[in-house]
C-alpha positions in Angstrom: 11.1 -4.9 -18.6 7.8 -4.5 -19.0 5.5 -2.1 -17.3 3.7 -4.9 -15.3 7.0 -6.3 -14.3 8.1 -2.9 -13.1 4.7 -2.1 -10.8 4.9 -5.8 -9.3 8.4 -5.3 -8.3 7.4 -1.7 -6.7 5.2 -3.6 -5.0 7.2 -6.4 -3.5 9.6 -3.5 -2.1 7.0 -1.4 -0.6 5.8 -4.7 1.0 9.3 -5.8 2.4 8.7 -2.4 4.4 8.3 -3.3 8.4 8.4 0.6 9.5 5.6 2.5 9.5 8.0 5.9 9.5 9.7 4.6 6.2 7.0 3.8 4.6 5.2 7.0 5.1 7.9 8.9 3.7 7.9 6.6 0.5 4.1 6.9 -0.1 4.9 10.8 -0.1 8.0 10.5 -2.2 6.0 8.7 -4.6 2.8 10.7 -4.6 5.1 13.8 -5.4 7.0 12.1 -8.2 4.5 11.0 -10.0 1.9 14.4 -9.1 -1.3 12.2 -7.6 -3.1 14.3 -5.6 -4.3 12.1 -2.6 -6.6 12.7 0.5 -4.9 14.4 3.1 -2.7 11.1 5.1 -1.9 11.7 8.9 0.6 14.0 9.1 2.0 13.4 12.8 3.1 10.2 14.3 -0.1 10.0 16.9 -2.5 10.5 13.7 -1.1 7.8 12.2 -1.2 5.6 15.0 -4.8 6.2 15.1 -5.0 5.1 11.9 -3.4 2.1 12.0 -5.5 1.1 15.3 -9.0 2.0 13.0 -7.4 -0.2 10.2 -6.9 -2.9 13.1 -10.1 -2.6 14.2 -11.5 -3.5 11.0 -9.5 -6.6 10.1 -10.5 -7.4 13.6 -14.6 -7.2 12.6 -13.6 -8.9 9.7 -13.8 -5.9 6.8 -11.1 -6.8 4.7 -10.5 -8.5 0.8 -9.5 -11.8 1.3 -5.2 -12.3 0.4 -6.7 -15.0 -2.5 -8.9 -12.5 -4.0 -6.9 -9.9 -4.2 -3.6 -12.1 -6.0 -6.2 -13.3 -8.1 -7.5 -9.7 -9.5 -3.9 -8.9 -9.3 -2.7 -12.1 -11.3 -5.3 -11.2 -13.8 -4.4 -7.3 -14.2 -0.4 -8.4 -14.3 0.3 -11.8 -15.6 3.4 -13.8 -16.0 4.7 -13.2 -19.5 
């Protein structure tokens, strides 16, 4: 398996996660396994609520990447074999 094929299916997984809870715990497991150091995340469940409302807010005033052009940088950077 190649390593593009390996990152896209990371990604599908981490996508299939509905719980915000979960997937904070994975973005931590995976920041420690592979020793990124990242800006500090909310570390309580209000902080991150708060976040997710700001990240709401902005799809809301429309300051987001389009889905299309995002698959298609992604498509570039990971083809099909």
């Amino acid at each position: 398996m190649s390593t593009a094929e390996i990152k896209l299916k990371i990604i599908r997984l981490i996508d299939q996660v509905e719980d915000a809870e979960q997937l904070f715990v994975a973005y931590q497991k995976l920041v420690s396994i592979l020793g990124f150091e990242s800006k500090p995340i909310p570390e309580t469940r209000d902080a991150l609520e708060e976040s997710l409302r700001i990240s709401m807010k902005q799809v809301e005033e429309g300051k987001v990447i389009p889905h299309e052009e995002v698959i298609s940088k992604y498509r570039k950077t990971y083809p099909k074999d």
